[in-house]
C-alpha positions as CSV (number, residue, x, y, z in Angstrom):
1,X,0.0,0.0,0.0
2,X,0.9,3.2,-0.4
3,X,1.2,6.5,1.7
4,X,0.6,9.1,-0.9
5,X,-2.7,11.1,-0.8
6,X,-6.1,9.1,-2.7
7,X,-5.8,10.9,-6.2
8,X,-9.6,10.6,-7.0
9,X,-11.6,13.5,-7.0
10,X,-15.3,12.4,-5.0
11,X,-14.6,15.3,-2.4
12,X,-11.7,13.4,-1.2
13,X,-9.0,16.2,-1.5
14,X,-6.5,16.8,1.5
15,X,-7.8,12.9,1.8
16,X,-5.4,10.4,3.4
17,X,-4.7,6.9,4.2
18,X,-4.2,5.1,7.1
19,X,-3.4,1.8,7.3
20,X,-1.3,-0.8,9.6
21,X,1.8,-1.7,8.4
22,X,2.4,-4.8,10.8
23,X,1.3,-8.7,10.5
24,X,-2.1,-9.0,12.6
25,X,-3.5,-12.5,12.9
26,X,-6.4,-10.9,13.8
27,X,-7.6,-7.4,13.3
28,X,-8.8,-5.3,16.4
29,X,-8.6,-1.6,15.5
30,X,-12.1,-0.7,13.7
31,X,-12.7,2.4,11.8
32,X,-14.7,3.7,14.4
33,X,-11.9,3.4,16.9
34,X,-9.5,5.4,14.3
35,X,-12.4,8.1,14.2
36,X,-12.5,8.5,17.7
37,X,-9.0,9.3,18.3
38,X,-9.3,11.9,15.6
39,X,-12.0,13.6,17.0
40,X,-10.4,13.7,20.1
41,X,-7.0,14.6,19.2
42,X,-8.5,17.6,17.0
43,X,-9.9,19.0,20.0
44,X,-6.8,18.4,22.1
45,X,-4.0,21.4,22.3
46,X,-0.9,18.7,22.1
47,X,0.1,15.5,20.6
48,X,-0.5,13.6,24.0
49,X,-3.6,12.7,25.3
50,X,-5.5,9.9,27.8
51,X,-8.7,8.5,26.7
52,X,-10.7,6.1,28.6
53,X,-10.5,2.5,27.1
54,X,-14.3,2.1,26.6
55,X,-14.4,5.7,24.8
56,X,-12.1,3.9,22.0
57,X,-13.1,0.5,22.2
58,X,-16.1,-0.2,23.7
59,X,-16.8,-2.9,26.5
60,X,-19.4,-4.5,24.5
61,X,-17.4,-4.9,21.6
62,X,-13.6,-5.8,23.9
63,X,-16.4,-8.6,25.2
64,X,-17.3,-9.7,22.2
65,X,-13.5,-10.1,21.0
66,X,-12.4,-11.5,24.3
67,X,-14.9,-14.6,23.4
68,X,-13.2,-14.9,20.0
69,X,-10.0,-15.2,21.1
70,X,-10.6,-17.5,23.7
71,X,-12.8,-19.4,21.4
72,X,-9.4,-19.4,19.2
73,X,-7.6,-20.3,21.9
74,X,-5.3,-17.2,21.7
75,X,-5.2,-15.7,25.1
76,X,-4.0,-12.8,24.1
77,X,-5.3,-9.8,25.7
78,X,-7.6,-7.7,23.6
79,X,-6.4,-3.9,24.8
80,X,-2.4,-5.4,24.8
81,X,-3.2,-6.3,20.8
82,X,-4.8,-2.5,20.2
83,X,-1.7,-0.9,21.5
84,X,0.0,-2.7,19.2
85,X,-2.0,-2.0,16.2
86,X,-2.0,1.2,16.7
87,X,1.9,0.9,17.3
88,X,1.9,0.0,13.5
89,X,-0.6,2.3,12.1
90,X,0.4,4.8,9.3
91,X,-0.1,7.8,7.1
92,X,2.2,9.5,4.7
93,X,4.7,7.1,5.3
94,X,5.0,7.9,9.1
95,X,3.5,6.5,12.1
96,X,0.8,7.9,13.7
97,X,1.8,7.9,16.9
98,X,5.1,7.6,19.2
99,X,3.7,6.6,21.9
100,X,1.2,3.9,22.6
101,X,0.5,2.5,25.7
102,X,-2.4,1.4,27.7
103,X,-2.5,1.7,32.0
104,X,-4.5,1.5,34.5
105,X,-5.7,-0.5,36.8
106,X,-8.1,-3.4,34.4
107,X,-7.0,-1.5,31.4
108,X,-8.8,1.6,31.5
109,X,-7.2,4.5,29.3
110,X,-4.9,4.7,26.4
111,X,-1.9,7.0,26.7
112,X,-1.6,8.4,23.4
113,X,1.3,10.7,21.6
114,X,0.7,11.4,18.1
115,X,3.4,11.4,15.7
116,X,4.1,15.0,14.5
117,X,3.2,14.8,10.8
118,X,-0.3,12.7,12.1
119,X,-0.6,15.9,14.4
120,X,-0.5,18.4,12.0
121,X,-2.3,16.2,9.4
122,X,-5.0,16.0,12.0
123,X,-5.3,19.5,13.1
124,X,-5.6,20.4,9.5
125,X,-10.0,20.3,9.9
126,X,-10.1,20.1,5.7
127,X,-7.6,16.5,6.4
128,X,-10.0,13.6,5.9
129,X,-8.6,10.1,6.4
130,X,-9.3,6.5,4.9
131,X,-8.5,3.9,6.9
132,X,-7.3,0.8,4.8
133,X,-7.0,-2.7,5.3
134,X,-7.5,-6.1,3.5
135,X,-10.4,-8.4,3.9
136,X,-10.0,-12.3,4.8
137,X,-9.6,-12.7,0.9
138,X,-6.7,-10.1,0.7
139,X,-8.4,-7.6,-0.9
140,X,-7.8,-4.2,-0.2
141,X,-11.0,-2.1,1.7
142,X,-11.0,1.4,2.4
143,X,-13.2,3.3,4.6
144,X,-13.5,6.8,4.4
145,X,-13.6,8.0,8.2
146,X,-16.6,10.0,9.9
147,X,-15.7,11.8,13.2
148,X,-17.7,14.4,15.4
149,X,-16.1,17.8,14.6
């Protein structure tokens, strides 16, 4: 994939993708999860920031993938895996964020620092952002992203 800007012209200019760039046996980080951390890190004054864990992924839904993986026999915990997608998320051929990590007692916030160039990309309010990724069959999908503003 690439990290240059989508060159079609639906109302998609200053459009970007995001994508992650790491193997993932099984993908946790949902559009809607991207979306939120945009919305909140337009609002926020610095490239850090705390969210709650259910505000980004939400307990119903960490539930629900907690039964897959045990169904799959995995084990592996479901807010440890999002760190680390969002550890290998991208845009513009840059990570998205420095730091990921998530703390508190039960899991209970993300600590977020957003790469600069994701920053500024995000700041920018005409920035819009697909986030990309391939299906079970390998093909490519690509969401375009809807936030609050």
């Amino acid at each position: 994939m690439s990290g240059c800007k989508i060159p079609e012209s639906k109302n998609e200019e200053n459009c970007y993708r995001i994508w992650i760039t790491g193997e993932c046996d099984f993908l946790i980080v949902s559009p809607d999860m991207i979306a939120v951390l945009i919305a909140k890190m337009r609002r926020s004054d610095t490239r850090e920031m705390t969210v709650p864990s259910e505000e980004v992924l939400p307990p119903e839904y960490a539930e629900y993938l907690t039964r897959v993986m045990e169904a799959n026999e995995d084990g592996k915990n479901i807010y440890d895996m999002a760190v680390e997608q969002f550890r290998y998320l991208e845009v513009e051929q840059s990570s998205c964020f420095e730091k990921v990590n998530v703390t508190g007692e039960n899991k209970t916030q993300f600590d977020l620092e957003a790469g600069e160039n994701f920053y500024m990309l995000v700041r920018n309010t005409e920035s819009r952002f697909r986030y990309v990724f391939c299906d079970e069959d390998g093909a490519e999908v690509s969401v375009l992203l809807e936030y609050i503003k």
